[in-house]
N, C-alpha and C positions, 0 to 999 in steps of 0.2 A: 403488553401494556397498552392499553385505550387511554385516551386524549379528548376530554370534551369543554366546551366552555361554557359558562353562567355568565348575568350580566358584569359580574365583577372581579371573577377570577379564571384560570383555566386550571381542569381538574383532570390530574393524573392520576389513571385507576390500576392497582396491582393485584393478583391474587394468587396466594402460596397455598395448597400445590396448586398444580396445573391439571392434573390427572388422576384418579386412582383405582389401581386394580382389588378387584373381590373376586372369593373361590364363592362355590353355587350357593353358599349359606346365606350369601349378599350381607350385613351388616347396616353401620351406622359410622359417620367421618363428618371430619369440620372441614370447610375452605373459611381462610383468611383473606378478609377484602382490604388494603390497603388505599387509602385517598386521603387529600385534605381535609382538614377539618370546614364543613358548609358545605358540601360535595355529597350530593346523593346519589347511589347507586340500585338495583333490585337485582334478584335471583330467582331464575324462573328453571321449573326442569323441562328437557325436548323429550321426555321421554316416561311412558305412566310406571314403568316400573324404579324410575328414581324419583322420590320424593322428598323435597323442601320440609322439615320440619318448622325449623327458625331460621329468622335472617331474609323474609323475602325480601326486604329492602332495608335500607337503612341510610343513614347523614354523618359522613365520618367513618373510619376505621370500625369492621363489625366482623362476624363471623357467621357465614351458612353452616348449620347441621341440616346432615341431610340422611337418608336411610335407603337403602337398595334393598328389594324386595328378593327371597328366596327364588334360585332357578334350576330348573336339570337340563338348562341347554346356554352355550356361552353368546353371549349380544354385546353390545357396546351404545352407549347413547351418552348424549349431553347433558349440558346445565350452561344456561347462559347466565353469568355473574359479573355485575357490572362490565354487559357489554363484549364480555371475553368468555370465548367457548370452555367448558370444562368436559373432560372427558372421564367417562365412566368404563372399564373393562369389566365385564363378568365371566369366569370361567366357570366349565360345568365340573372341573376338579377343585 
């Protein structure tokens, strides 16, 4: 959980899951951003083979889709979402 503050309130950021594993087909998955309502957050990916569809940012409770591209070798990278690391596993099974 991140902790920020605005001139008028202090905003506590959540987000469900925290991590998710993919076999080499890579796919498509939602993260839940949890905050107050007035509270803006963004979602950026660390990494070119995980891609932000929707949800780069948002004000209030939202949701990143995201897509992990196809691989024949296992990696790991992030997403930073509101502030809080999200972790990406890829296996090559």
């Amino acid at each position: 959980m991140t902790t920020s503050s605005t001139s008028t309130s202090v905003c506590t950021f959540s987000i469900a899951p925290t991590s998710q594993k993919f076999t080499y087909s890579g796919g498509t998955a939602t993260v839940n951003v949890s905050i107050q309502s007035g509270c803006s957050w963004t979602a950026k990916s660390n990494a070119t083979w995980i891609v932000v569809k929707t949800g780069n940012s948002g004000t209030g409770n939202g949701i990143v889709r995201y897509t992990v591209r196809r691989s024949t070798s296992s990696r790991t990278g992030t997403m930073t979402i509101a502030g809080q690391t999200f972790n990406v596993v890829q296996s090559r099974y």
